[in-house]
C-alpha positions as CSV (number, residue, x, y, z in Angstrom):
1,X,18.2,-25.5,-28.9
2,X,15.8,-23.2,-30.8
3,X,13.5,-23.7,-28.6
4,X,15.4,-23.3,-25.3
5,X,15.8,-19.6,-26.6
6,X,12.2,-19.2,-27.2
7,X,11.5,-20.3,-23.9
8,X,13.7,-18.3,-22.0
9,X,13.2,-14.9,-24.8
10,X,9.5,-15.5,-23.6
11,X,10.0,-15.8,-20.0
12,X,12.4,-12.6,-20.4
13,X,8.8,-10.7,-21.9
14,X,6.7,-11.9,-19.5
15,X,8.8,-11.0,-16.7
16,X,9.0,-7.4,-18.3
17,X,5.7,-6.9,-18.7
18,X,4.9,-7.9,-15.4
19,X,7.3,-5.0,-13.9
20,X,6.3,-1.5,-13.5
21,X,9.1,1.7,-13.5
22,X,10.2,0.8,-10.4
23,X,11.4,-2.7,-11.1
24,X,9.2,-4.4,-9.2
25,X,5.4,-5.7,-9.2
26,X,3.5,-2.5,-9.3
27,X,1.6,-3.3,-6.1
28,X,4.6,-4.8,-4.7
29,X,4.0,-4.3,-1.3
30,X,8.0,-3.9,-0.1
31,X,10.1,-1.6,-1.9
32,X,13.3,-0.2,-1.3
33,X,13.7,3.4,0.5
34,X,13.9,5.1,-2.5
35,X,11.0,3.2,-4.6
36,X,8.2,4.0,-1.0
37,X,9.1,7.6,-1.9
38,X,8.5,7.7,-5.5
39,X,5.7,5.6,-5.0
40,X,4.5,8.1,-2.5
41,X,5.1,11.0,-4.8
42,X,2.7,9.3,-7.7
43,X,0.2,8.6,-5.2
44,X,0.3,12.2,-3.7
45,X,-0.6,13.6,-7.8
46,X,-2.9,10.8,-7.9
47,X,-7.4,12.2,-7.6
48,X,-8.7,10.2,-4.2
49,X,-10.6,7.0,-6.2
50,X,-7.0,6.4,-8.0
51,X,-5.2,7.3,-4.5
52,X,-7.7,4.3,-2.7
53,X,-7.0,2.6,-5.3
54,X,-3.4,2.4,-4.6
55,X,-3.5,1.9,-1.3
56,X,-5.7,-1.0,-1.3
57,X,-3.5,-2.9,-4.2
58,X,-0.6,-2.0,-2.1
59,X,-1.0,-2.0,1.3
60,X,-4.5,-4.4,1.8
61,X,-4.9,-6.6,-1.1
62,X,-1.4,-7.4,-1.7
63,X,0.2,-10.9,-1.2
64,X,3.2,-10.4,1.6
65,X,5.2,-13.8,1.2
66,X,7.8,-13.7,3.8
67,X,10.8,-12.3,2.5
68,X,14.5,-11.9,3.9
69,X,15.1,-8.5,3.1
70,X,12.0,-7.1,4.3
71,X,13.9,-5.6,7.0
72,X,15.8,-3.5,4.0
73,X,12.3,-2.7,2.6
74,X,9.7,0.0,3.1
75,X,6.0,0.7,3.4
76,X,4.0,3.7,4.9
77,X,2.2,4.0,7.8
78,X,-1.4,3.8,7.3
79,X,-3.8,5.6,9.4
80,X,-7.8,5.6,9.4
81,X,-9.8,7.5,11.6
82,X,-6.9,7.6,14.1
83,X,-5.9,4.0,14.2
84,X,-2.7,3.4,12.9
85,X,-2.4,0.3,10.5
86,X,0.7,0.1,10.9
87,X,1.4,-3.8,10.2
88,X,-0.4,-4.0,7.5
89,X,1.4,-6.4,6.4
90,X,0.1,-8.4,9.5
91,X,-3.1,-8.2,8.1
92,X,-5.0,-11.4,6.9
93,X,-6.2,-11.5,3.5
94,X,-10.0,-11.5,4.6
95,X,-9.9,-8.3,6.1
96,X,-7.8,-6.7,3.8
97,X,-10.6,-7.3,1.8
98,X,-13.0,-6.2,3.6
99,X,-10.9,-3.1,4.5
100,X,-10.4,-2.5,0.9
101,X,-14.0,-2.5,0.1
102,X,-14.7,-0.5,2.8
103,X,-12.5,2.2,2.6
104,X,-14.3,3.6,-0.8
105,X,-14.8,6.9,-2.0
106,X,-17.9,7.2,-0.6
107,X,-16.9,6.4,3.0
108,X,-13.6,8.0,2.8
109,X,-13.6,12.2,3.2
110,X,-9.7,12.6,2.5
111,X,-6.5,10.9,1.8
112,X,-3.1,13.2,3.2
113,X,0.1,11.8,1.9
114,X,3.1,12.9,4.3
115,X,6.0,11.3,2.9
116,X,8.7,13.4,5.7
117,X,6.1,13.3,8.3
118,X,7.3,9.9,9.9
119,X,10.7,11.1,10.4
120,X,9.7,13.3,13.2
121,X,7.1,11.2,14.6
122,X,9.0,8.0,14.7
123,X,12.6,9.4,15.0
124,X,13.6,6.9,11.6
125,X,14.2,7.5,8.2
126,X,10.6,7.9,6.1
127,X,8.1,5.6,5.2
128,X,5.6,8.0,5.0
129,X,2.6,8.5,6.5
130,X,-1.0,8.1,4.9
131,X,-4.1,9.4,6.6
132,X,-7.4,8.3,5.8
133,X,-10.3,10.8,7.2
134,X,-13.5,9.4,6.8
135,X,-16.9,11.2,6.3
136,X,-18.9,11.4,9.1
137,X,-19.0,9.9,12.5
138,X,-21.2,7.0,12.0
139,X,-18.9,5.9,9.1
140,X,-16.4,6.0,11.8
141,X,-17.9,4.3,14.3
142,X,-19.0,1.6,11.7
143,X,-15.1,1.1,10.8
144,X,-14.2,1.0,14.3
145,X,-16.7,-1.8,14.8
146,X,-14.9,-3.9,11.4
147,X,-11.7,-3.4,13.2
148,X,-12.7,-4.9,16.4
149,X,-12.7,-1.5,18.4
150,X,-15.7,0.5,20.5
């Protein structure tokens, strides 16, 4: 019996040290309506290393195991160089990778956060929007080329 409630006190730590302040895995990739805008809200105080940093645990590294309320659950819109990301969570895990790596502090110029901006654009209730700039045209041309694109 003893050792029933170690077990589960254990499991009960674990499972609270593995959770960040919103409750969930802190590069959960879905999160609820309200959790995407706080999450947003960090990331906009955030310098641009930390902010890549973010994005890439959240939105290209993460693991995005089928889930039955993703429907109910909310990411932003990611957008490099003009091309929307916008199923990310389509993405394989090779070329989030790859993406991740790519999209470094060196190759990225700026990182906007717009977390009303999709509203307008796409007539729903915000995700947020995240636009990637990056700096210079050959960078550019070299990320269009890792996403398939001329």
């Amino acid at each position: 019996m003893k050792s029933i409630k170690l077990i589960s006190a254990l499991l009960v730590f674990l499972v609270l040290i593995s959770k960040d302040a919103f409750g969930q895995s802190s590069s959960s990739f879905y999160l609820s309506q309200e959790e995407n805008q706080q999450w947003l809200a960090t990331l906009t105080l955030k310098d641009k290393d930390a902010k890549l940093g973010m994005i890439a645990d959240r939105l290209l590294l993460n693991d995005r195991e089928s889930d039955s309320l993703q429907r109910q659950c909310c990411y932003p819109l990611l957008i490099v160089e003009g091309i929307p990301l916008e199923n990310t969570n389509l993405l394989s895990d090779s070329i989030g990778v790859v993406l991740s790596n790519y999209l470094n502090k060196e190759n990225v110029k700026d990182v906007a956060v717009f977390d009303k901006a999709a509203e307008m654009i796409l007539c729903t209730p915000s995700n947020g929007i995240i636009l990637l700039t990056l700096r210079d045209k050959r960078t550019a041309k070299q990320f269009r080329r890792l996403m398939g694109l001329k």
